[in-house]
C-alpha positions in Angstrom: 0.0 0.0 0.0 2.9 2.7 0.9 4.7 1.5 -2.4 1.3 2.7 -4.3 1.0 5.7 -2.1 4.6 6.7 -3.2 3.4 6.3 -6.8 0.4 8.3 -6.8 2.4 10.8 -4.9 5.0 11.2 -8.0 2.7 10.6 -10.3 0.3 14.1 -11.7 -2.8 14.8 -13.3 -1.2 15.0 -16.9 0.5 11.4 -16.4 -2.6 9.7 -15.4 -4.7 10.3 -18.7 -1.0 10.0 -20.5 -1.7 6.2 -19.0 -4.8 6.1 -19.6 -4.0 7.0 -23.4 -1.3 4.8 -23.6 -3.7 2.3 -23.2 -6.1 3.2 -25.6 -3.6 3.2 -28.0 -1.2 0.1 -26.9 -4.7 -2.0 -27.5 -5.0 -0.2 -30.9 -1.4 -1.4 -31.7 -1.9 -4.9 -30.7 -5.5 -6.5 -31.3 -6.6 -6.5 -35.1 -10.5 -6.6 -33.6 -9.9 -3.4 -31.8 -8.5 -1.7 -35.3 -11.5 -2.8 -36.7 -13.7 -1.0 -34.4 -12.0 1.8 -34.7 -12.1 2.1 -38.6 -16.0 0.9 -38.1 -16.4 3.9 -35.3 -15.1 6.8 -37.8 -16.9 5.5 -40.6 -20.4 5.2 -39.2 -19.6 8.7 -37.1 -18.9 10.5 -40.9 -21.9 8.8 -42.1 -24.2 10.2 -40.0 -23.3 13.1 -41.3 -25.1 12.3 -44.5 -28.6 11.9 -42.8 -31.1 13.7 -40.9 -29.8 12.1 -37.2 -31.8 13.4 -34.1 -29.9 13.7 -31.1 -30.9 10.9 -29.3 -30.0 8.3 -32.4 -26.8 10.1 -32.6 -26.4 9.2 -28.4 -27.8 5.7 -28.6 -24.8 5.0 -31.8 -22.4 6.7 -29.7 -23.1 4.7 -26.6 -23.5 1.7 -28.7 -19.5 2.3 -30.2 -18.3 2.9 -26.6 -20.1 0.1 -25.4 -17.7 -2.0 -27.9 -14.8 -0.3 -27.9 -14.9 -0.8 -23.7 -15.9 -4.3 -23.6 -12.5 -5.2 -26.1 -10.0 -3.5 -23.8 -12.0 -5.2 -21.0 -11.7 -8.4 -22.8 -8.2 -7.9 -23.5 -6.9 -6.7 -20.2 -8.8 -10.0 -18.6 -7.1 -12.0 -21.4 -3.6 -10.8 -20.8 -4.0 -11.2 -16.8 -5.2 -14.5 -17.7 -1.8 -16.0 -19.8 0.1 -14.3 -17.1 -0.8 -15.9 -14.1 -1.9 -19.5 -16.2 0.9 -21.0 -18.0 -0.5 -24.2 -18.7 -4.3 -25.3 -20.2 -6.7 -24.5 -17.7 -10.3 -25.4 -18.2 -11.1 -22.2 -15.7 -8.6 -20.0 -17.9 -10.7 -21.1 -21.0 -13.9 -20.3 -19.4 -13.1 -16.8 -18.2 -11.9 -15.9 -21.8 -14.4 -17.2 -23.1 -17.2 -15.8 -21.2 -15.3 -12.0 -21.7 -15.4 -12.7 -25.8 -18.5 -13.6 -25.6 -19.2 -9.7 -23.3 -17.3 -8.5 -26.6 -20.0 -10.2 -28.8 -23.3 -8.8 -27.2 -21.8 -5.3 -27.8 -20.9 -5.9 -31.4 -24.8 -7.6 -31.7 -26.3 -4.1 -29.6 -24.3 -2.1 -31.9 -25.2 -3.7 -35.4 -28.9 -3.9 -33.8 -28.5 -0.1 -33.4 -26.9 0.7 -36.4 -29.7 -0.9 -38.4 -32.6 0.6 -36.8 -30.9 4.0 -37.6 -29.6 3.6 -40.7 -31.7 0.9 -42.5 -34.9 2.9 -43.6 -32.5 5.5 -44.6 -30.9 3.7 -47.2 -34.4 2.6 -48.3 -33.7 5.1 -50.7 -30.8 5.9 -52.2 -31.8 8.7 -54.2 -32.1 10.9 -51.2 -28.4 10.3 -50.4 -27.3 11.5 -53.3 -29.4 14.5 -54.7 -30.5 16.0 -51.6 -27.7 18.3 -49.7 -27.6 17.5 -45.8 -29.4 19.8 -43.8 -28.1 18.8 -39.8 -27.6 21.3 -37.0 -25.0 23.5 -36.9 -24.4 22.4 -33.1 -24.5 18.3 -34.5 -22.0 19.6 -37.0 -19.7 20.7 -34.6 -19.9 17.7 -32.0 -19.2 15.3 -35.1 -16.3 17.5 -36.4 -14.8 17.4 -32.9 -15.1 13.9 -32.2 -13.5 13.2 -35.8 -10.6 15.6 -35.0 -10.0 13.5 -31.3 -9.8 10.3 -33.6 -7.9 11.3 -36.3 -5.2 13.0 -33.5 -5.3 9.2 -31.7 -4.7 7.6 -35.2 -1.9 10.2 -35.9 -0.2 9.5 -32.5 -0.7 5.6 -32.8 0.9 5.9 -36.8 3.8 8.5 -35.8 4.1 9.4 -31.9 6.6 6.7 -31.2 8.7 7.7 -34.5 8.6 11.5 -33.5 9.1 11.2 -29.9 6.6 12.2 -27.3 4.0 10.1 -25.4 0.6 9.8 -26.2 -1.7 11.7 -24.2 1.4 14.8 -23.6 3.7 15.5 -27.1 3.7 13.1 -30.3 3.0 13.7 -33.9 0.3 16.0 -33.7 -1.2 18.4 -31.2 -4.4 17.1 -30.5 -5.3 20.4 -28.1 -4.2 22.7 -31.5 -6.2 20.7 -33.6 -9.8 20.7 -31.1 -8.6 24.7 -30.9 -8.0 25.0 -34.4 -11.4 23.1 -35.2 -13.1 25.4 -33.1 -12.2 28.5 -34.4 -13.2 27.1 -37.5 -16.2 26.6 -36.4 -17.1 29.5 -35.3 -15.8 31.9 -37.7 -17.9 29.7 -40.4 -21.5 29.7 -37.9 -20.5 33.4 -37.1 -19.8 35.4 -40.1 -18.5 38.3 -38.5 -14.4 39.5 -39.1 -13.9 40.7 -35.2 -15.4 37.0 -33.6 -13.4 35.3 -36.4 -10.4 37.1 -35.6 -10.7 37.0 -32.0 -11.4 33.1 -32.3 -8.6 32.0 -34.4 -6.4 34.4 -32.4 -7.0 32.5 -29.0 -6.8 29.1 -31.0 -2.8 30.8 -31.3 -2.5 31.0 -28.3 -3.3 27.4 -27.3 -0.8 26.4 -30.2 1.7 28.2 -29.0 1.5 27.4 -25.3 2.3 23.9 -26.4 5.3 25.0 -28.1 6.5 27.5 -25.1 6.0 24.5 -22.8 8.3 22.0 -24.4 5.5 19.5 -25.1 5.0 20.2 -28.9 7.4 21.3 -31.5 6.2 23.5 -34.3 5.7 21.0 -36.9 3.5 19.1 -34.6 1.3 22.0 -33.8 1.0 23.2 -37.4 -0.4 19.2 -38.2 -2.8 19.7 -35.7 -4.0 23.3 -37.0 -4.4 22.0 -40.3 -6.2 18.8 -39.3 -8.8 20.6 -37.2 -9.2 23.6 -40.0 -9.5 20.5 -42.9 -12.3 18.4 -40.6 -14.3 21.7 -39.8 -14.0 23.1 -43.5 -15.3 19.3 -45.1 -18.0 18.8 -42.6 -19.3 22.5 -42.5 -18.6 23.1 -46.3 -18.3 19.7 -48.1 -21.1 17.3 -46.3 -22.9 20.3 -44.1 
């Protein structure tokens, strides 16, 4: 207990979600079925885009993605305890991996369940996908192009952050706070329309970019990456789909 004391005491608020990232992303890196949900998860976010989604669809298909993506690192985690304390066959060991794959396999049935009862009469007809423009909320809009900008930062950092230095949550490839600032501004300048809130807002999105460099946690490059990853993801869901 005073050896876990000792490391809470050392440890900080930054280095706890840097963990907790680390995970996310370690998982990501190792388990093919968790890089599937992931790919799934950004796909069926960007299609929504393409539909009329109320809010509460667009909270059950989130909940449904977390539900998945939480019951694979569950599974995982209970797997790799699993092999490290049994070395040999166990009938128990096979049981409790079995019983968390099969946790994983509920979710994945709730989520296609979900996805279907949201999507399916929408595809019904085609023809409305493709010659009708989408008319969503500009506040839907934004959520969707800030989630997409958190994923595309965690693929960035799970593709680069171990080649450009950095951990995952605190430094890496790109700036995931400059992108979500970036993004922002965006935003607002395009819901907005007026020079002084545009100005002002990209002006404080500067200054969270370049706090990250003064601080030693970014470099420039890795700021710029996330500027234009945000500005891109506002711009094509605003502009392009929106």
């Amino acid at each position: 207990m005073e050896f876990i004391g000792d490391k809470l005491k050392k440890g900080n608020f930054i280095s706890s979600f840097n963990y907790a990232v680390q995970g996310i992303v370690s998982v990501l890196k190792t388990e093919k079925n968790m890089k599937f949900h992931y790919l799934a998860a950004l796909a069926v976010i960007i299609l929504s885009l393409f539909f009329r989604i109320s809010s509460t669809e667009f909270m059950l298909m989130l909940f449904a993605i977390v539900l998945v993506v939480f019951a694979e690192m569950m599974n995982t985690a209970i797997e790799r305890t699993v092999d490290l304390v049994v070395q040999d066959y166990n009938p128990i060991a096979k049981y409790i991996k079995d019983v968390s794959a099969g946790a994983v396999l509920i979710t994945a049935i709730n989520a296609i369940v979900c996805g279907y009862l949201i999507f399916f009469y929408r595809f019904s007809s085609v023809g409305d996908l493709l010659l009708f423009k989408i008319k969503n909320a500009d506040n839907h809009l934004a959520f969707v192009a800030l989630i997409l900008v958190v994923i595309l930062t965690i693929g960035g950092k799970f593709l680069l952050a171990k080649r450009n230095g950095g951990t995952y949550f605190q430094g890496g490839a790109i700036s995931g706070h400059s992108g979500i600032a970036f993004c922002g501004a965006t935003i607002i300048s395009m819901v907005s329309e007026n020079s002084l809130i545009t100005v002002a807002s990209f002006g404080l999105a500067l200054l969270v970019a370049e706090a990250r460099v003064e601080g030693g946690i970014h470099k420039k490059s890795e700021v710029i990456a996330g500027a234009i990853v945000g500005i891109c993801v506002a711009i094509f869901v605003f502009k392009v789909i929106g």
